[in-house]
N, C-alpha and C positions, 0 to 999 in steps of 0.2 A: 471549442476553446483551444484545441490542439492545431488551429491554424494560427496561432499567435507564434510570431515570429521570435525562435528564441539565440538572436546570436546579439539582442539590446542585454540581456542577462549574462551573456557568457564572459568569462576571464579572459582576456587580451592576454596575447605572449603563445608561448606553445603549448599544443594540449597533450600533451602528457598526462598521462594516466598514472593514479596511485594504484594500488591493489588497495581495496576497503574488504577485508576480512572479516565474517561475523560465524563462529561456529564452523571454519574448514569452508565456507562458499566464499569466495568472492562475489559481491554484490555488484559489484560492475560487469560481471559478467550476464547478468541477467537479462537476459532477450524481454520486450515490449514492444509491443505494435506502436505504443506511444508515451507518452510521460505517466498520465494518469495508468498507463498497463504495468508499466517499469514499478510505479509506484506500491500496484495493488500487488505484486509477486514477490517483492523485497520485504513488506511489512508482513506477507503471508511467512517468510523467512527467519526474519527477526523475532515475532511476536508470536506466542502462543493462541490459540483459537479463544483461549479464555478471555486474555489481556487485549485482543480484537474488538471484543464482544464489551467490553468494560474503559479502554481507553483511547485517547486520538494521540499518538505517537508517531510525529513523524520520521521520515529514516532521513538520518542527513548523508548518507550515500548521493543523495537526490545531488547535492552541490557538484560533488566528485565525478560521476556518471553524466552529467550534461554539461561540467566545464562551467557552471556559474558561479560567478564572480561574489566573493563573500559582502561585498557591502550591498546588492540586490538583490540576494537570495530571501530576506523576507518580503520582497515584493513578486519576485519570481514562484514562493511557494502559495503568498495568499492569492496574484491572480491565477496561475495555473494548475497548483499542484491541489490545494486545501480545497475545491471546490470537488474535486474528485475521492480525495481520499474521505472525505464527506458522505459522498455517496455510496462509496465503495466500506463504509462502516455499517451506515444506516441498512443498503443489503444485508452485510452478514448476520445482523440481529434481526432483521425482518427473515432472513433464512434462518434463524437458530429457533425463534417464536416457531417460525410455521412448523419445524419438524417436532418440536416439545406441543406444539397443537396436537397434531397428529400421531406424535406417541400416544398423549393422554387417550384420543379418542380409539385405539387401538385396541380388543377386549383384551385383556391379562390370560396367560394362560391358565390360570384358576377359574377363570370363567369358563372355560370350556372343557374344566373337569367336572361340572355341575350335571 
């Protein structure tokens, strides 16, 4: 998906940069190998591990950081961005299950004072 060419989305004119400040980070400073990478590290940024685990909140950094153009940006999020941060949800509650798996199955140290 990250061979889709993305300058049909971007803003026309010069690309100037804002600073998008959340908490002292700049979010456009944040290095990705690719959209969906950018995507998954700013939400780790933004959102708490809980609010991860519970909501699909997208960062709208995403317009700022790749220069697209606000009247495509819901097309530019559902085909490139939304398929990813999708996956990259569904992991971290498939990674939160497995380690609550495996706490559970772990003996409690009262068992091991028996």
């Amino acid at each position: 998906m990250d061979s889709v060419d993305l300058s049909s989305f971007r803003e026309p004119g010069d690309n100037q940069t804002n600073n998008e400040i959340y908490n002292n980070t700049n979010l456009l400073s944040i290095r990705g190998k690719n959209i969906g990478d950018y995507a998954r590290k700013a939400l780790r940024i933004i959102y708490s591990h809980e609010e991860l685990l519970s909501s699909v909140l997208p960062s709208e950094a995403m317009g700022a950081k790749y220069h697209i153009c606000e009247h495509r940006y819901d097309e530019f999020f559902t085909k490139l961005v939304r398929p990813k941060l999708v996956n990259f949800l569904s992991d971290e509650r498939k990674r939160e299950r497995k380690r609550q798996s495996t706490k559970s199955l772990l003996p409690s140290s009262r068992d091991h004072s028996l």
